[in-house]
C-alpha positions in Angstrom: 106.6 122.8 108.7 103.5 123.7 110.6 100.4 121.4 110.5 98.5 123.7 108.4 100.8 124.0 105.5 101.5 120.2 106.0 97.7 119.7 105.5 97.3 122.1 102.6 100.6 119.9 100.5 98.2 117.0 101.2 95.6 118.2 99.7 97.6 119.8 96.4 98.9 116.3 96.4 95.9 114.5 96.2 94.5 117.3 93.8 97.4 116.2 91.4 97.5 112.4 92.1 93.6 112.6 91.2 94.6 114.5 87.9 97.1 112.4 87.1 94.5 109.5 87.4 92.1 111.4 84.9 94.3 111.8 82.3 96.0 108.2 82.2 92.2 107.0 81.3 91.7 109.3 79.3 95.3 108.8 77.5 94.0 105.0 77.6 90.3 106.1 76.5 91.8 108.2 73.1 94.6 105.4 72.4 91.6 102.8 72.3 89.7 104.5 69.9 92.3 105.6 67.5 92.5 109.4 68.9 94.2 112.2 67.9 98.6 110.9 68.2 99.3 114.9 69.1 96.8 115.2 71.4 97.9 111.6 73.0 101.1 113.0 73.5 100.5 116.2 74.9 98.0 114.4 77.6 101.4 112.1 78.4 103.8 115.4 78.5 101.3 116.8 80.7 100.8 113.5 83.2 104.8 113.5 83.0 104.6 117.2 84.4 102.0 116.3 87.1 104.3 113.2 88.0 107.3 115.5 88.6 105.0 117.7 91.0 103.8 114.6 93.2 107.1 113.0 93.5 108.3 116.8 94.4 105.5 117.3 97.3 105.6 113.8 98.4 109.6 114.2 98.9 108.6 117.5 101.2 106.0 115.5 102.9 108.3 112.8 103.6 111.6 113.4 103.9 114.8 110.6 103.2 116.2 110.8 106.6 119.6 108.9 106.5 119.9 107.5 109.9 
């Protein structure tokens, strides 16, 4: 992997960590105030989807090398 295409992973991972932050508060945010239960869980399908990504791109980034 070249140093550019490293560099651009690390920033679509931060881009999705930062997401993922955003809608965990605001998961917490609607579940404190009683929000919408369908919207609640489409936020946590969503942050589940975005979780998948990052462990995906931080596997590339980071390979398990058995030694």
């Amino acid at each position: 992997m070249s140093d550019i295409e490293e560099t651009q992973l690390r920033v679509r991972l931060a881009r999705l960590e930062l997401e993922h932050a955003d809608l965990s508060r605001a998961v917490d945010a609607l579940i404190q105030v009683g929000g919408d239960i369908l919207c609640i869980q489409r936020l946590k399908k969503k942050k589940l989807v975005l979780k998948d990504q990052i462990t995906e791109l931080r596997d590339r980034l980071m390979p398990d090398i058995i030694a």
